[in-house]
Structure formats: structure tokens, C-alpha cells
N, C-alpha and C positions, 0 to 999 in steps of 0.2 A: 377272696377267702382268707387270705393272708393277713389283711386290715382288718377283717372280725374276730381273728383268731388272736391277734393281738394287742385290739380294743377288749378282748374278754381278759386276757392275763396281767394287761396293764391296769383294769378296772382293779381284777383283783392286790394287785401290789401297791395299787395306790389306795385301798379301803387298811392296810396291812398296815402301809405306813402312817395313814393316818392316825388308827389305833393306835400305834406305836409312839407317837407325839414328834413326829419327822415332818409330816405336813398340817399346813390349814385344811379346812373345806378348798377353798380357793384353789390352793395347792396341789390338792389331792385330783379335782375335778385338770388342772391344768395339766398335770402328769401323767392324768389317762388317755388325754387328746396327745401328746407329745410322744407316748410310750406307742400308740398303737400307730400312729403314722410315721415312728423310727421303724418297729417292728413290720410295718406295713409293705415301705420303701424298702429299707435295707436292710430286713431279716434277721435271724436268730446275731449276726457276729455284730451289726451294729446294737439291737437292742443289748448285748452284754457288755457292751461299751457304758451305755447310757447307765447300766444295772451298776456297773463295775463304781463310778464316777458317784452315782447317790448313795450308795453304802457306804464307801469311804469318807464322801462327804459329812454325810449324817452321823458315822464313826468318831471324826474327829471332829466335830462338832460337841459330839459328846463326852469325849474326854477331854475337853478342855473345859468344862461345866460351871465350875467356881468359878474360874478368871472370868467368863464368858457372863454370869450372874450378875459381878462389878459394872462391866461393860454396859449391860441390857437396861442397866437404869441412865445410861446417857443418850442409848438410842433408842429408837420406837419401834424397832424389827426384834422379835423372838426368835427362839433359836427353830420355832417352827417353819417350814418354808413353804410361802405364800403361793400364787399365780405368776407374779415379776418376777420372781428371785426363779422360780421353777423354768421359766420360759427363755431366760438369762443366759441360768446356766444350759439348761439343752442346745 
């Protein structure tokens, strides 16, 4: 019950952050398989780990924006994050 309860909320957070331009599809689909078997396994205090860790992430991803703009044109990753980079970091 606890792995559906948390494939619903991770579904949710990661259609959120999509819209939000935080993940790809890829991303988004990788974070809800990741979010619901953190939540799944080890409940409300790991899943706010996991929460705690992509906010900040994606926070300061973001305000580094400009600098990050220079950069993006030497490498072929956006500041969106993909299925690898999602599954990485988890």
C-alpha cells in the first residue's frame, strides 16, 4: 500500500516538475519509479531526503542561470534533468 501511495505522490511531483522545466519526460518518468520505491522502502523521512536534495538542486541550478546559459553551449545536457542524471543522482 505504501509503494502505491507513493508512486501516486511521486507521479504527482514529477508531472509538477516537469511543468516546471526541472525534468525531461525521461526525467520525470525516471523520478516517479525512484520517488515511489524511496517512499515505498523507506517512507515519509527518506522520501524528504530525496525531496529535500531535488529542490535545492533544481534551486541552484537556477540561480546560476546566466553562467549556466555560456556553459550549455559547450555541453549537450540542459539544465533539464534527464533519466541518467535523475537515477545518478538518487
Amino acid at each position: 500500500m505504501q509503494v502505491l501511495l507513493g508512486l501516486i505522490l511521486a507521479v504527482m511531483i514529477s508531472l509538477l516538475a516537469y511543468f516546471a522545466g526541472a525534468l525531461s519526460v525521461s526525467g520525470a518518468v525516471a523520478a516517479a519509479v525512484l520517488g515511489a520505491v524511496v517512499f515505498g522502502l523507506g517512507g515519509i523521512p527518506w522520501a524528504i531526503v530525496l525531496l529535500a536534495f531535488f529542490i535545492s538542486s533544481s534551486g541552484l541550478s537556477r540561480l546560476s542561470g546566466k553562467r549556466k546559459t555560456a556553459l550549455n553551449e559547450k555541453y549537450s545536457k540542459s539544465s533539464r534533468r534527464d533519466a541518467a542524471q535523475v537515477l545518478a543522482n538518487g
